[in-house]
Each structure stands twice: as structure tokens, then as C-alpha cells.
PQR file of N, CA, C, O and H, with PARSE charges and radii, in Angstrom:
ATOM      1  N   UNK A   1       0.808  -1.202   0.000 -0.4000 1.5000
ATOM      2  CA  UNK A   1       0.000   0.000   0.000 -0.0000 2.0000
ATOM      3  C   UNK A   1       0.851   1.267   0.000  0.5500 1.7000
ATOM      4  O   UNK A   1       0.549   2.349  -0.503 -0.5500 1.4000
ATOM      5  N   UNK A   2       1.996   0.936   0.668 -0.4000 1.5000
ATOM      6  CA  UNK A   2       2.757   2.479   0.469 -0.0000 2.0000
ATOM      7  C   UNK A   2       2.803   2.913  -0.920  0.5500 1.7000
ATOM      8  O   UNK A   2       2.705   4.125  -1.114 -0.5500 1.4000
ATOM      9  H   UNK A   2       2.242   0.058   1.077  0.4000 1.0000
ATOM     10  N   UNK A   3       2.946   2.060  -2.018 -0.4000 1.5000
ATOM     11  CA  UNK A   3       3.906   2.383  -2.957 -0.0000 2.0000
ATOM     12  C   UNK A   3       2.305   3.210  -3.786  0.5500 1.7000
ATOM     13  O   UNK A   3       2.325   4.026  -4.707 -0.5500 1.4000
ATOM     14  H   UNK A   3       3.025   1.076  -1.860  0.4000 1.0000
ATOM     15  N   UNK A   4       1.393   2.794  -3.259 -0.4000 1.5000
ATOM     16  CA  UNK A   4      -0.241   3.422  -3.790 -0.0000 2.0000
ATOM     17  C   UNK A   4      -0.544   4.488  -3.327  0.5500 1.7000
ATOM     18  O   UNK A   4      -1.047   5.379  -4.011 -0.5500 1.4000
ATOM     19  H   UNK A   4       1.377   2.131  -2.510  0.4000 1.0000
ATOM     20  N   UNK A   5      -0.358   4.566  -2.399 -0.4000 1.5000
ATOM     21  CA  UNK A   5      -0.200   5.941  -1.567 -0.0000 2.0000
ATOM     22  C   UNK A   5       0.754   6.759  -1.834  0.5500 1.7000
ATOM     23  O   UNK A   5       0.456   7.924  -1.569 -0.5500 1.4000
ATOM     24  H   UNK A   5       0.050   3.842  -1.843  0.4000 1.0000
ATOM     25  N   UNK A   6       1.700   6.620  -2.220 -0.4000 1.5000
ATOM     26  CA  UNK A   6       2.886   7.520  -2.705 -0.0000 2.0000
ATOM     27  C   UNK A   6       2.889   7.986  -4.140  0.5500 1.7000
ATOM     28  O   UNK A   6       3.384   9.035  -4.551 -0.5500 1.4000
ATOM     29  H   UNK A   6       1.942   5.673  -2.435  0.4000 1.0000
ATOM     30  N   UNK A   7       2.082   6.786  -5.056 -0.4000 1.5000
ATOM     31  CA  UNK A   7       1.908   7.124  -6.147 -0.0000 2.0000
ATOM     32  C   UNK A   7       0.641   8.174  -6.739  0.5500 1.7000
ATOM     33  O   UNK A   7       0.435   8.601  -7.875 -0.5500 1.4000
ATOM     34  H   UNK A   7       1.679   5.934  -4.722  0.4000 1.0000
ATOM     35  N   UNK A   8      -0.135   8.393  -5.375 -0.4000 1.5000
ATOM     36  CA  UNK A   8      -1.321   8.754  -5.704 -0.0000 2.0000
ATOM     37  C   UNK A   8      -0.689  10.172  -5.263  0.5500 1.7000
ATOM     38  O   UNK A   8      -0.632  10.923  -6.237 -0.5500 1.4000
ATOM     39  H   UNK A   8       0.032   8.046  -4.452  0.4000 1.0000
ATOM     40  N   UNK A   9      -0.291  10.644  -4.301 -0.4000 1.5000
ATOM     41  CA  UNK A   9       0.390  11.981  -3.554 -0.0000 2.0000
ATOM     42  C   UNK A   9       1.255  12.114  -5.120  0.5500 1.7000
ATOM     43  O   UNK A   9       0.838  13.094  -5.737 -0.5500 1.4000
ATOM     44  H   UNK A   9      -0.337  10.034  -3.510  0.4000 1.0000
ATOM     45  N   UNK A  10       2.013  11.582  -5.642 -0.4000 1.5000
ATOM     46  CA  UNK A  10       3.158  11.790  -7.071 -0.0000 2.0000
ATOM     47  C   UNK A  10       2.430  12.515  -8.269  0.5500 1.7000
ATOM     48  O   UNK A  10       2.885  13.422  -8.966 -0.5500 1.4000
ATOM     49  H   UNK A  10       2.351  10.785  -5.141  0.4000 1.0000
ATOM     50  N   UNK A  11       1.148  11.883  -8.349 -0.4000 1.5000
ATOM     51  CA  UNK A  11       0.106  11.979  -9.090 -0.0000 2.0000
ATOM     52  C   UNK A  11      -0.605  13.209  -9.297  0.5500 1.7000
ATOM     53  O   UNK A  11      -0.799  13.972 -10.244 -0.5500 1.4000
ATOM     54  H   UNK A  11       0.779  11.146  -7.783  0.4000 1.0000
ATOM     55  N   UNK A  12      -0.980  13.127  -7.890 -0.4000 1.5000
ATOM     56  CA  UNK A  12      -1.597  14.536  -7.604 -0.0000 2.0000
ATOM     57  C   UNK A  12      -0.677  15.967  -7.904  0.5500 1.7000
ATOM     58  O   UNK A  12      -0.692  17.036  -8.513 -0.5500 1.4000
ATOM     59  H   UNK A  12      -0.822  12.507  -7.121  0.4000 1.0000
ATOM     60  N   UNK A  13      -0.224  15.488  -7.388 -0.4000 1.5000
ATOM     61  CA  UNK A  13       1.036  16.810  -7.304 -0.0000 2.0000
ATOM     62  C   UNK A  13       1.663  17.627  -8.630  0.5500 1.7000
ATOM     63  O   UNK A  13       1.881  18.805  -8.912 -0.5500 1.4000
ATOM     64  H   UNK A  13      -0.212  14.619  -6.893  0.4000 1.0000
ATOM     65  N   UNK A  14       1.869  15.987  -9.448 -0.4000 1.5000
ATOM     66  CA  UNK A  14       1.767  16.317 -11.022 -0.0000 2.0000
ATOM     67  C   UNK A  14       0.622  17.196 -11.546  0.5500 1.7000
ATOM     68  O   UNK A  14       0.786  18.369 -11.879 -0.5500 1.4000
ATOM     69  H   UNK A  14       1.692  15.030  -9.218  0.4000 1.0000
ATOM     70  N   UNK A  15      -0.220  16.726 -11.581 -0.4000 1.5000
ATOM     71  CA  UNK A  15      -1.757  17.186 -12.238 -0.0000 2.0000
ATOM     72  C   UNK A  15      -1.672  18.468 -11.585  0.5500 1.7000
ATOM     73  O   UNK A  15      -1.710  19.300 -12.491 -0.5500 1.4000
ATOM     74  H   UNK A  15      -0.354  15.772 -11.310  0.4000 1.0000
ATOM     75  N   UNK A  16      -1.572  19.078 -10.417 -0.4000 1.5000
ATOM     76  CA  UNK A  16      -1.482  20.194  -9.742 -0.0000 2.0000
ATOM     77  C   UNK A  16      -0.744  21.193 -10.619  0.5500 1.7000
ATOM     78  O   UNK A  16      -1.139  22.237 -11.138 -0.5500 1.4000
ATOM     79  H   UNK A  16      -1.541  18.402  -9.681  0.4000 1.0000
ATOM     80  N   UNK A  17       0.641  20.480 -10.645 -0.4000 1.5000
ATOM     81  CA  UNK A  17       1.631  21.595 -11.099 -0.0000 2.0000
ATOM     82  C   UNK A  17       2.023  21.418 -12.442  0.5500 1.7000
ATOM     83  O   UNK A  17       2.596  22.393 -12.929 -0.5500 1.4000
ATOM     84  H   UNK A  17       0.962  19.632 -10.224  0.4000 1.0000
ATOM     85  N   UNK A  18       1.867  20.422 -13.180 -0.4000 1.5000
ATOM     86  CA  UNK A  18       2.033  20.369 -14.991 -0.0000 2.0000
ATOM     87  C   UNK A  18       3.851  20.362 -14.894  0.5500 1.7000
ATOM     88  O   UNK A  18       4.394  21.296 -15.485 -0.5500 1.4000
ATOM     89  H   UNK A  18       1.402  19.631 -12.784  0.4000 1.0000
ATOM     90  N   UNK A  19       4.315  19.848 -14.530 -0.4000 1.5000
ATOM     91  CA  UNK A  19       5.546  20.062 -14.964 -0.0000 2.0000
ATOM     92  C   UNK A  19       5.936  19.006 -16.715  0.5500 1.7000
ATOM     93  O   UNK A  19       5.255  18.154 -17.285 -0.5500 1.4000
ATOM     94  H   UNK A  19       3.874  19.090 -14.050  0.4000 1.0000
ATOM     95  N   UNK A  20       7.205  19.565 -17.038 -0.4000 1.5000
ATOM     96  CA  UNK A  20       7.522  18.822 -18.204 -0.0000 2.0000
ATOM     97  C   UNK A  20       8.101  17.863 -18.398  0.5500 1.7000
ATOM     98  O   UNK A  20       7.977  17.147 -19.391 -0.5500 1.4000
ATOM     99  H   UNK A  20       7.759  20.257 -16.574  0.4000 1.0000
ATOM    100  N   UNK A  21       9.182  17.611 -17.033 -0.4000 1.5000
ATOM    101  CA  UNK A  21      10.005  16.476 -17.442 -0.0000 2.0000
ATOM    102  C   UNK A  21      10.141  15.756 -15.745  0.5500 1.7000
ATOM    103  O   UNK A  21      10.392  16.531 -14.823 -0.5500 1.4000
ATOM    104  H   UNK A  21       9.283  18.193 -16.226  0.4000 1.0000
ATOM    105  N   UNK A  22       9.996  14.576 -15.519 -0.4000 1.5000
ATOM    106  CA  UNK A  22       9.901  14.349 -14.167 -0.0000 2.0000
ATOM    107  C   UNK A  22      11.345  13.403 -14.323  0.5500 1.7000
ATOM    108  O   UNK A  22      11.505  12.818 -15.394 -0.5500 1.4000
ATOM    109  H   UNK A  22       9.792  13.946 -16.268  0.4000 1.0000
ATOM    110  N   UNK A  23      12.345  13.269 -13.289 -0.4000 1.5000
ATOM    111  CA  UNK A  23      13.289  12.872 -12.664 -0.0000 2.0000
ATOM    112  C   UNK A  23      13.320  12.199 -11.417  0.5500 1.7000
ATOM    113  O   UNK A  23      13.214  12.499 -10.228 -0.5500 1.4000
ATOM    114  H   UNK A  23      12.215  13.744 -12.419  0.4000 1.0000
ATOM    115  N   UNK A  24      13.593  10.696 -12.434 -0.4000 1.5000
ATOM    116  CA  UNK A  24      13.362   9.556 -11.534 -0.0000 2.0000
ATOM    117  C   UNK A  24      14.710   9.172 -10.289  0.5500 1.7000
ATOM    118  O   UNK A  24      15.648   8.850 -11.018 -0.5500 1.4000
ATOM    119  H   UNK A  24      13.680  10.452 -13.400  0.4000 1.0000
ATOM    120  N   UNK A  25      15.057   9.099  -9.253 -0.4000 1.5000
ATOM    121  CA  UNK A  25      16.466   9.378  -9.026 -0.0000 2.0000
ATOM    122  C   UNK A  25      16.450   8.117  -8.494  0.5500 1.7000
ATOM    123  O   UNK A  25      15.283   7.820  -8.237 -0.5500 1.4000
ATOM    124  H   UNK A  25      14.295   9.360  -8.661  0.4000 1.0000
ATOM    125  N   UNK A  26      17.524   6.883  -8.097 -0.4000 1.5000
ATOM    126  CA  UNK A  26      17.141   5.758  -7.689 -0.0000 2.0000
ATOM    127  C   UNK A  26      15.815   5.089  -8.192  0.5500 1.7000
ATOM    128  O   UNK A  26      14.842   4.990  -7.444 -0.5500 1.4000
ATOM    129  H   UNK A  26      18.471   7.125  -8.306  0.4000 1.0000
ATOM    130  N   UNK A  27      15.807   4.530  -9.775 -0.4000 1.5000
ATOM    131  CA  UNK A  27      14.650   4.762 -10.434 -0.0000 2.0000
ATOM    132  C   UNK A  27      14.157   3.138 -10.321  0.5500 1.7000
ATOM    133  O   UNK A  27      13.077   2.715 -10.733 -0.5500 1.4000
ATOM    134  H   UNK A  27      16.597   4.610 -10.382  0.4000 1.0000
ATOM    135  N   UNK A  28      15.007   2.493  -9.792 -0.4000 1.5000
ATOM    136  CA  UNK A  28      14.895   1.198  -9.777 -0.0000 2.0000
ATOM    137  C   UNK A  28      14.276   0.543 -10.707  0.5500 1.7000
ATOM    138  O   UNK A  28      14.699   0.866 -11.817 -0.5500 1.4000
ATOM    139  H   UNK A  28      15.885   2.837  -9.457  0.4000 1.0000
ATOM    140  N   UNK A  29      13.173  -0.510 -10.743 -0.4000 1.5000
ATOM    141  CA  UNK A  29      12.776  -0.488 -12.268 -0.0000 2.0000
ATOM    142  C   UNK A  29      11.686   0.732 -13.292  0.5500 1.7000
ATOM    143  O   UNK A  29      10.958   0.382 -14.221 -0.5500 1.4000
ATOM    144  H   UNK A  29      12.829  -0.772  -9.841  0.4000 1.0000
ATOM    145  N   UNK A  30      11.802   1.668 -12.961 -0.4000 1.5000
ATOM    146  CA  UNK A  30      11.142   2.941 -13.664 -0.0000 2.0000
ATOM    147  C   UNK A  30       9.620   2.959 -12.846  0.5500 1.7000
ATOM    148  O   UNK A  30       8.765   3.500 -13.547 -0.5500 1.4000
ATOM    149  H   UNK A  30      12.393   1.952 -12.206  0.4000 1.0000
ATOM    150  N   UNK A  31       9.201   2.574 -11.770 -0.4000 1.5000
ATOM    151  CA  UNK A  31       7.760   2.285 -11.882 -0.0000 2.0000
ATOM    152  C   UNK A  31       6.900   3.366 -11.526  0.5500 1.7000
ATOM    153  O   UNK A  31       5.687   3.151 -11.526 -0.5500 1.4000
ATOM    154  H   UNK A  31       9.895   2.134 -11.200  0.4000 1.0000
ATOM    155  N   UNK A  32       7.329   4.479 -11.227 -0.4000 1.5000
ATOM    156  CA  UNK A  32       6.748   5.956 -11.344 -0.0000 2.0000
ATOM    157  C   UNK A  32       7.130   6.511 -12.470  0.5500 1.7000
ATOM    158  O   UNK A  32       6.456   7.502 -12.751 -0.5500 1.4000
ATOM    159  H   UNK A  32       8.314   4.654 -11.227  0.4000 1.0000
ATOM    160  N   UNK A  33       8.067   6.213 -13.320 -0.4000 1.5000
ATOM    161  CA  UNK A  33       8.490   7.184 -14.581 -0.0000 2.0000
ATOM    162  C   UNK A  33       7.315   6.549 -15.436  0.5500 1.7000
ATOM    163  O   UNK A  33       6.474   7.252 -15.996 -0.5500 1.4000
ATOM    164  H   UNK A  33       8.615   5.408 -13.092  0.4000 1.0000
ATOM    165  N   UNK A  34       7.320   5.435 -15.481 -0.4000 1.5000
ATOM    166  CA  UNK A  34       6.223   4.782 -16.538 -0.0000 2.0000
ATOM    167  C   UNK A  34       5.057   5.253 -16.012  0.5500 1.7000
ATOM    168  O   UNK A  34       4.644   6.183 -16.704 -0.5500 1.4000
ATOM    169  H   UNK A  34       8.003   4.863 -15.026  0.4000 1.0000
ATOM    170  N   UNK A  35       4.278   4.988 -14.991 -0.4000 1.5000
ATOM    171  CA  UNK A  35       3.208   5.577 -14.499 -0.0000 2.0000
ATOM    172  C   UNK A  35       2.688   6.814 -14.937  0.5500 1.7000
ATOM    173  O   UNK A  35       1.670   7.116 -15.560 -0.5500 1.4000
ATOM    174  H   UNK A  35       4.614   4.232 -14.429  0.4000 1.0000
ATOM    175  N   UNK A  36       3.723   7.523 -14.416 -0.4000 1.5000
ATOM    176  CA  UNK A  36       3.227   9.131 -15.103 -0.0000 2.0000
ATOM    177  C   UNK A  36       3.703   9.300 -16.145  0.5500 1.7000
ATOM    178  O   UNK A  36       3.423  10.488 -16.306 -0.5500 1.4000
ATOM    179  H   UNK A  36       4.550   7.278 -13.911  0.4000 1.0000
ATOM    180  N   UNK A  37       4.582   8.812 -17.586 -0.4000 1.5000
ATOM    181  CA  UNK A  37       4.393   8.655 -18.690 -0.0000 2.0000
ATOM    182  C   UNK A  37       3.490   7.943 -19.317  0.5500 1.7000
ATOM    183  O   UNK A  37       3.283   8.099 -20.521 -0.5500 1.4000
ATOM    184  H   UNK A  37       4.809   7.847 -17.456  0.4000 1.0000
ATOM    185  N   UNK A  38       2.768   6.979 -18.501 -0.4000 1.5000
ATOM    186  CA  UNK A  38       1.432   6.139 -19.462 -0.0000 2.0000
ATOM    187  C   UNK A  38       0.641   7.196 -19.124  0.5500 1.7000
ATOM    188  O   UNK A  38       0.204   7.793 -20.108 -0.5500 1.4000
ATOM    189  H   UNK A  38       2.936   6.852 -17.524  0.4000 1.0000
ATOM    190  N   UNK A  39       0.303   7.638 -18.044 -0.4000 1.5000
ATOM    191  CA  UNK A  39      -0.727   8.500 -17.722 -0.0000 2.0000
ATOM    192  C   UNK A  39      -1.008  10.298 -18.637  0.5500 1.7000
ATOM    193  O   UNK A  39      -1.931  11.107 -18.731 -0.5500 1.4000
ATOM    194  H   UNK A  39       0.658   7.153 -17.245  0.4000 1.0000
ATOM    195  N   UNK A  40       0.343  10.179 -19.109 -0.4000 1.5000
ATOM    196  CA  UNK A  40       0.141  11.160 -20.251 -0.0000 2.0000
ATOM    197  C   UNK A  40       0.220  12.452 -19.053  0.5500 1.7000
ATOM    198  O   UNK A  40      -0.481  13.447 -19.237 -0.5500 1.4000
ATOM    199  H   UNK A  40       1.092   9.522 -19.033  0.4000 1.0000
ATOM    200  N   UNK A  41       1.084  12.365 -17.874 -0.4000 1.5000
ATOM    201  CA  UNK A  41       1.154  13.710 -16.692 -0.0000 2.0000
ATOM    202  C   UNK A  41       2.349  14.351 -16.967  0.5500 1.7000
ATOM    203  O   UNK A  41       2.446  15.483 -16.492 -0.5500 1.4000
ATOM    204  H   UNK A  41       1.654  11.556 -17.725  0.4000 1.0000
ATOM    205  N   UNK A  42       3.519  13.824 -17.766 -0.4000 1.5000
ATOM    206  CA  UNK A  42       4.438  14.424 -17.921 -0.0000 2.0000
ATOM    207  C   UNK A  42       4.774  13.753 -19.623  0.5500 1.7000
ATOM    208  O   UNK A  42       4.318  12.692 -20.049 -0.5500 1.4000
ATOM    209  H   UNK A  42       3.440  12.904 -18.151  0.4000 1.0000
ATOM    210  N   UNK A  43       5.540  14.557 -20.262 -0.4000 1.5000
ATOM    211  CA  UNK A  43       6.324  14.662 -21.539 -0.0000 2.0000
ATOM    212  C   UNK A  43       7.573  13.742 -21.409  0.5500 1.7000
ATOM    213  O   UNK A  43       8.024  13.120 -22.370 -0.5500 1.4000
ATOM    214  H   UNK A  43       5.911  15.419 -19.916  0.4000 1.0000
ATOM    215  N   UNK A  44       8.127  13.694 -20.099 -0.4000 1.5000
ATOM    216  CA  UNK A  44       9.757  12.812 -20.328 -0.0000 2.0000
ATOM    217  C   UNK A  44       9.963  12.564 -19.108  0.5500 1.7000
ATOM    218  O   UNK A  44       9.644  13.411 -18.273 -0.5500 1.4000
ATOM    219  H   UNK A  44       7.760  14.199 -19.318  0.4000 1.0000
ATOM    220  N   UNK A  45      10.421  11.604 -18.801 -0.4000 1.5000
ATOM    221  CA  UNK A  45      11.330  11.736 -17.778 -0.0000 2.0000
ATOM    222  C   UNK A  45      12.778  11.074 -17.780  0.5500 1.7000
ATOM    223  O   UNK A  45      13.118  10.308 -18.681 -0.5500 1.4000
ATOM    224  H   UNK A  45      10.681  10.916 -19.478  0.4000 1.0000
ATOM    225  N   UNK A  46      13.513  11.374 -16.847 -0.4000 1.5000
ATOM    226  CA  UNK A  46      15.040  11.202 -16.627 -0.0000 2.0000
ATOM    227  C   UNK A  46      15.143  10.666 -15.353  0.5500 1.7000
ATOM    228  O   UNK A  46      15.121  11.074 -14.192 -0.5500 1.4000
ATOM    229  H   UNK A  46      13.237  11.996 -16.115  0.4000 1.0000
ATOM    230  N   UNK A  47      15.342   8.935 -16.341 -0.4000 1.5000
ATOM    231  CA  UNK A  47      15.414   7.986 -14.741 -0.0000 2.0000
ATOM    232  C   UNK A  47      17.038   7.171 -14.693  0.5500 1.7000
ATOM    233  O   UNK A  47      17.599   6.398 -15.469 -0.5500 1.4000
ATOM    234  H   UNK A  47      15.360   8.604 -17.285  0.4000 1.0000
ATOM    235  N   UNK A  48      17.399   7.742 -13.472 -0.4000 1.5000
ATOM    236  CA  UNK A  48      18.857   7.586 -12.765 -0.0000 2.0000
ATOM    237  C   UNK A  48      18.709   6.354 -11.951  0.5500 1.7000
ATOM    238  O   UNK A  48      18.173   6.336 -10.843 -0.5500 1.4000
ATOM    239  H   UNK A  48      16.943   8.370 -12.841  0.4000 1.0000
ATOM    240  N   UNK A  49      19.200   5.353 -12.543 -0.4000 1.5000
ATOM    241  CA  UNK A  49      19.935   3.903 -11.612 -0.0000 2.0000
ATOM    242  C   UNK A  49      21.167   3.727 -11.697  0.5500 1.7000
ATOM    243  O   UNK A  49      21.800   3.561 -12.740 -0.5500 1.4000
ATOM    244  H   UNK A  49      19.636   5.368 -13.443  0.4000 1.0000
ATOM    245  N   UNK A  50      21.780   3.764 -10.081 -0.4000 1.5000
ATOM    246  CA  UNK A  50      22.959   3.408 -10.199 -0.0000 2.0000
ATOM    247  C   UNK A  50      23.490   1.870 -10.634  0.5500 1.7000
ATOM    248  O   UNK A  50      24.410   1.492 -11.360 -0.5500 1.4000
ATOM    249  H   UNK A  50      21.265   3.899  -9.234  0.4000 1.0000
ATOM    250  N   UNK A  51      22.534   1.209  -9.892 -0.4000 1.5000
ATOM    251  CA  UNK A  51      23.090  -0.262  -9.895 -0.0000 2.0000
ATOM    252  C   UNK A  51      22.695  -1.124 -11.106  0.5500 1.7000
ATOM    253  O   UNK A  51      21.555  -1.201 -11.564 -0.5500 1.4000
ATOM    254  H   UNK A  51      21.787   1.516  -9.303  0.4000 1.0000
ATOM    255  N   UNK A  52      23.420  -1.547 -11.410 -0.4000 1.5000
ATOM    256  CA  UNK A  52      23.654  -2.540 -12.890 -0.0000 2.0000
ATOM    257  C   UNK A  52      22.475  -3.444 -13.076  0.5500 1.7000
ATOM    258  O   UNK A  52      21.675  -3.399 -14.011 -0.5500 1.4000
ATOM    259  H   UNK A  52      24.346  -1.484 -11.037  0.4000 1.0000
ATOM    260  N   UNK A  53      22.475  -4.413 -11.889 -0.4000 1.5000
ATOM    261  CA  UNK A  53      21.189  -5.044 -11.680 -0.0000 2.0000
ATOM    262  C   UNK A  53      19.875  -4.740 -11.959  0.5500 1.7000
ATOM    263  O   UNK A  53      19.025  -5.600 -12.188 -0.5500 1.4000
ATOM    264  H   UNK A  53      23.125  -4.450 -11.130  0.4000 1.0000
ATOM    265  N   UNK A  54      19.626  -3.278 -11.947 -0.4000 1.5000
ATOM    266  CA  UNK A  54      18.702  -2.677 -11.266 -0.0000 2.0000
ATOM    267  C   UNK A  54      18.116  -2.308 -12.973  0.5500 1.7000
ATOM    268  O   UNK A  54      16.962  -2.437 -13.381 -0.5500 1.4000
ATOM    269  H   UNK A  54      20.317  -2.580 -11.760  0.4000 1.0000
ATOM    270  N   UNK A  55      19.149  -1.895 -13.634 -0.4000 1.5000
ATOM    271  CA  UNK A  55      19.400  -1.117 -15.033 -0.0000 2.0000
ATOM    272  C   UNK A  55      18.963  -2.174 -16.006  0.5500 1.7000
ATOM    273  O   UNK A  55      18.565  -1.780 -17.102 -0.5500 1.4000
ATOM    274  H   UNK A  55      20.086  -1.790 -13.302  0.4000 1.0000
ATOM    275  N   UNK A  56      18.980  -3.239 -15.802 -0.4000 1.5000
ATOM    276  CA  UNK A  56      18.531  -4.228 -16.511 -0.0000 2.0000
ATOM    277  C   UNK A  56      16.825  -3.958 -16.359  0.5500 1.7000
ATOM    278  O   UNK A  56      15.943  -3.713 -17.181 -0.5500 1.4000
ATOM    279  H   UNK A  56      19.304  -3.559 -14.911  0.4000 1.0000
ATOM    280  N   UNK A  57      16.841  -4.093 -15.229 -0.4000 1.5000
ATOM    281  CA  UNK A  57      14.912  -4.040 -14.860 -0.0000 2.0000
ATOM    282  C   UNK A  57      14.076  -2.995 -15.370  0.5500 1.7000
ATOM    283  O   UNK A  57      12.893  -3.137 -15.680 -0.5500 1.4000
ATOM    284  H   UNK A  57      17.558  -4.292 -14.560  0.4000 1.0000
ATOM    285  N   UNK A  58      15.005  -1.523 -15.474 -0.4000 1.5000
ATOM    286  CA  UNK A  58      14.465  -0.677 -15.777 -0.0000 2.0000
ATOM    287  C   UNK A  58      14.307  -0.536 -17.788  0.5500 1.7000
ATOM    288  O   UNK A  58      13.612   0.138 -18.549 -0.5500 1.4000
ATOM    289  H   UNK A  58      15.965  -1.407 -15.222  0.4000 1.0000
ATOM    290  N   UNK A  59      15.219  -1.429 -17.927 -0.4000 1.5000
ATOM    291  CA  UNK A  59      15.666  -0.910 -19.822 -0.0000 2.0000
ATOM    292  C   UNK A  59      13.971  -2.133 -19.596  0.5500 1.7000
ATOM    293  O   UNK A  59      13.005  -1.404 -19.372 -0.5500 1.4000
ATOM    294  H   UNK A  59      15.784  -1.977 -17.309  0.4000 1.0000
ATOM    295  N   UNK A  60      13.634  -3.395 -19.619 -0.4000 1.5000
ATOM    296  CA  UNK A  60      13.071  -4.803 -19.122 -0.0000 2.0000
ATOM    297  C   UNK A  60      11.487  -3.910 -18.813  0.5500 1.7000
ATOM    298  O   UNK A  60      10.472  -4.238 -19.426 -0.5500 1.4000
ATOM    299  H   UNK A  60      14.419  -3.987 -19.800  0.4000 1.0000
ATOM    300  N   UNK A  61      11.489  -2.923 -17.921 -0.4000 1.5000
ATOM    301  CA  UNK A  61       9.810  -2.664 -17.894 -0.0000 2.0000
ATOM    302  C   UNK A  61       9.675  -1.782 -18.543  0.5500 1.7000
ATOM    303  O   UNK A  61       8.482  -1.550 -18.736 -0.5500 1.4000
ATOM    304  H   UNK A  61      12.314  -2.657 -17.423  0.4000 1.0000
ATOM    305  N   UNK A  62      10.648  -0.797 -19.244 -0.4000 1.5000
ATOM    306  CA  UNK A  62      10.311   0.761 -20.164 -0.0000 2.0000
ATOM    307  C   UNK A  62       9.844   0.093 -21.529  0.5500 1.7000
ATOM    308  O   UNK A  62       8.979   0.697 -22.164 -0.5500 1.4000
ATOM    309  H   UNK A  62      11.617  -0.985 -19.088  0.4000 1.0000
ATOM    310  N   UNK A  63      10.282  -0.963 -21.975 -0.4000 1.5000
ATOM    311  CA  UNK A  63      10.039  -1.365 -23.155 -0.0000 2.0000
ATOM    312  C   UNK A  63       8.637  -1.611 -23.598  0.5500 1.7000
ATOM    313  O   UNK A  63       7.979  -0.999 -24.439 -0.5500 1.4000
ATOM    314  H   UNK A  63      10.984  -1.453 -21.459  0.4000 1.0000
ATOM    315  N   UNK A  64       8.279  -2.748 -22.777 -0.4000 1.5000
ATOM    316  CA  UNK A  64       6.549  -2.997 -22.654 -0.0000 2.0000
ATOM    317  C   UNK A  64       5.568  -2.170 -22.543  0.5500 1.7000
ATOM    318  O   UNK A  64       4.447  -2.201 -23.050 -0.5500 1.4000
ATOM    319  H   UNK A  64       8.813  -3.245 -22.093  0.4000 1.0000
ATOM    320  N   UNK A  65       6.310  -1.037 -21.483 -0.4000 1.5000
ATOM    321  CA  UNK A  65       5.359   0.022 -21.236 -0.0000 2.0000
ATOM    322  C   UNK A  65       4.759   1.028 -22.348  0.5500 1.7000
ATOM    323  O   UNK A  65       3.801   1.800 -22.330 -0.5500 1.4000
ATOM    324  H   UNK A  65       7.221  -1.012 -21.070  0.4000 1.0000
ATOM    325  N   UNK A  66       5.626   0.728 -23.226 -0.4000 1.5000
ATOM    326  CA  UNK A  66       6.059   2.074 -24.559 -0.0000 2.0000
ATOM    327  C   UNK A  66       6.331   3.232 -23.941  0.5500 1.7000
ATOM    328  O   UNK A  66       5.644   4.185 -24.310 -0.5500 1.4000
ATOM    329  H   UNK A  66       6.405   0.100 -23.240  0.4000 1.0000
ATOM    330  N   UNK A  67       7.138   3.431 -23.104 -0.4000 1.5000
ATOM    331  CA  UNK A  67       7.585   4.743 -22.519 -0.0000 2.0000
ATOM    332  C   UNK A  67       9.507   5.194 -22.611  0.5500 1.7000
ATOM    333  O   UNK A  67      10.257   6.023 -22.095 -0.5500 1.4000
ATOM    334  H   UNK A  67       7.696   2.657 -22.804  0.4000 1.0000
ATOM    335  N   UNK A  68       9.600   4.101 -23.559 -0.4000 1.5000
ATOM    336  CA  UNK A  68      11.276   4.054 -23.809 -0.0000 2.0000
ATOM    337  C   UNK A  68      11.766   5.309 -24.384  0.5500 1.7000
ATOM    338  O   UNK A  68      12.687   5.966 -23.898 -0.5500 1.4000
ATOM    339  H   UNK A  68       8.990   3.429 -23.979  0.4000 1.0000
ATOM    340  N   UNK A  69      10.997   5.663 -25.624 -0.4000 1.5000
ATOM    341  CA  UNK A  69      11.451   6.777 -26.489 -0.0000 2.0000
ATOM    342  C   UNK A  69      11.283   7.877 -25.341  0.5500 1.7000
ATOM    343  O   UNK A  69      12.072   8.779 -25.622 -0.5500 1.4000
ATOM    344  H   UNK A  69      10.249   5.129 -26.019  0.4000 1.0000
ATOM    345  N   UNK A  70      10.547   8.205 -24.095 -0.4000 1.5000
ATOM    346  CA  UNK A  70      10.294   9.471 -23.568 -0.0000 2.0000
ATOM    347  C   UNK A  70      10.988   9.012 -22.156  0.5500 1.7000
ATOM    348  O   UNK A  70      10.393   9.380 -21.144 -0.5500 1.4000
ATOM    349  H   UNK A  70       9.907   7.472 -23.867  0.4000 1.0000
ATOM    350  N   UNK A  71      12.210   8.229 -21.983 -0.4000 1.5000
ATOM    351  CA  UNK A  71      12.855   8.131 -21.013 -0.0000 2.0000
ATOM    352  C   UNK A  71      14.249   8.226 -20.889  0.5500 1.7000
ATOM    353  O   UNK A  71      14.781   8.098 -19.786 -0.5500 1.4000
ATOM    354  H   UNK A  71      12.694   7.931 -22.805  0.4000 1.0000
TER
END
């Protein structure tokens, strides 16, 4: 439930303020960058994983999502 609750506060906040490009930082597998790129709340975002492991998961769920070209 946190991660629903956090996404819904992310959400909101977006829709509030319209920004253009959201910045994922510790993006782990993208699952807020995709969110608010399927949701059509932001234009791009810029998602930062350090860990290698992690970078796999994220290239692995952007693809399916169709949110690759705007990440």
C-alpha cells in the first residue's frame, strides 16, 4: 500500500503543477516514470539507476510500457 499511496500523492502533485520532465532518481525499475508517462502527466522523464542489476529491470519494464522513447 505504500507504494499506492505515494503514487497517488506523485500523481496529484503532477496534475497540480504540470511540470515537463519528471526525474526519476534511484529509479529502480522505472515504476513511477512509466506511471506518469502512461498517464500522459508528464512529456519525459530522466530515470537515474545506479546499480547494474537494477538497469537491466528498468531498460526490461520501459520497453513494454512504450515509454522508452520518452525516457
Amino acid at each position: 500500500t505504500y507504494e499506492h499511496d505515494q503514487l497517488t500523492i506523485m500523481s496529484n502533485w503532477v496534475r497540480a503543477n504540470s511540470p515537463d520532465r519528471f526525474l526519476d532518481i534511484g529509479a529502480n525499475i522505472g515504476l513511477y516514470s512509466c506511471i506518469l508517462l502512461r498517464a500522459g502527466l508528464v512529456r519525459s522523464a530522466i530515470a537515474f539507476e545506479p546499480d547494474h542489476g537494477n538497469i537491466r529491470g528498468l531498460s526490461a519494464n520501459s520497453t513494454p510500457n512504450g515509454v522508452m522513447d520518452r525516457l
